[in-house]
Every structure is written in structure tokens, then in C-alpha cells.
N, C-alpha and C positions, 0 to 999 in steps of 0.2 A: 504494500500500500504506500502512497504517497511516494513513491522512490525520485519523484520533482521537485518535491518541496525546498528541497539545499537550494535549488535555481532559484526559485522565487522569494528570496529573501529582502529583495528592495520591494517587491509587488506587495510582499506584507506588508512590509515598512509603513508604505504610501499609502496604504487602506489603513492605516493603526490597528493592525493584524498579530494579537500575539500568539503566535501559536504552542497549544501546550498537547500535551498527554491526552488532557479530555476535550479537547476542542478539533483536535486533530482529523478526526475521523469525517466530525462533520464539514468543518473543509476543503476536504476530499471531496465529501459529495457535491457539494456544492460547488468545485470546479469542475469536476466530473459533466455536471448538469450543465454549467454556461459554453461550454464547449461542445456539449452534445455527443458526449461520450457514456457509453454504459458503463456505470460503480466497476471496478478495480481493472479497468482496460488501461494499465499504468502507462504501458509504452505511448499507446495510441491519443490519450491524452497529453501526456510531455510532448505529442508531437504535432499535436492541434497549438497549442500554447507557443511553441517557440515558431509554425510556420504562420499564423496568423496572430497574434497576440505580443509579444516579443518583440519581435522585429518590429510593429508598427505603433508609433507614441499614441495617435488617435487610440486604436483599439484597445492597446494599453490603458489608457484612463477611461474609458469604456468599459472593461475587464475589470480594474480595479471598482469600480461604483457599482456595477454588479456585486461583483465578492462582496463587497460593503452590505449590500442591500438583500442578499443572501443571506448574512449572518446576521441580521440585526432579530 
């Protein structure tokens, strides 16, 4: 699970994303969901994220208000 999450550690940052033990999981899900991947497709997710999300600042803080509005 989560084998992305090391990368996304400014993505956290810039949401005010802490992630812990018990938040962890859920997300997961919840990138999982904004990228439109099915719960524990790790590669295939890491690989939505870094070709569409990542590389681009727009979708990036798109991405990031998402995640925000996922967890809240």
C-alpha cells in the first residue's frame, strides 16, 4: 500500500497533509479515487500521478484541493 507516498511529500506539505499510521490508509483511498484508480493498484496509481499530476503545476493544485476536500 501506499508505496508513492515518499514522492508526495511537498503534495502533502501544500495540502497541510500530515500523514500518520491512522490517516494513512485513508489517503490512499482517496488518491486512489481522484485519479481513478481501483484501492491498492499501487503501481498504476504512482503512474496516473506522476504522468498527469506531477508534471503539471495546474493539475497539481487541482490535485492538491481535491486531496484537501477528500479528507476534510
Amino acid at each position: 500500500m501506499s508505496c508513492y507516498f515518499r514522492h508526495l511529500n511537498e503534495i502533502f506539505d501544500a495540502a497541510g497533509i500530515a500523514v500518520t499510521p491512522s490517516n494513512r490508509k485513508q489517503i490512499d483511498h482517496a488518491i486512489h479515487q481522484i485519479v481513478g484508480v481501483s484501492y491498492k493498484d499501487c503501481p498504476q496509481a504512482w503512474k496516473r500521478l506522476k504522468q498527469q499530476i506531477i508534471s503539471d503545476e495546474q493539475k497539481r493544485q487541482e490535485f492538491i484541493k481535491k486531496l484537501k476536500t477528500a479528507l476534510d
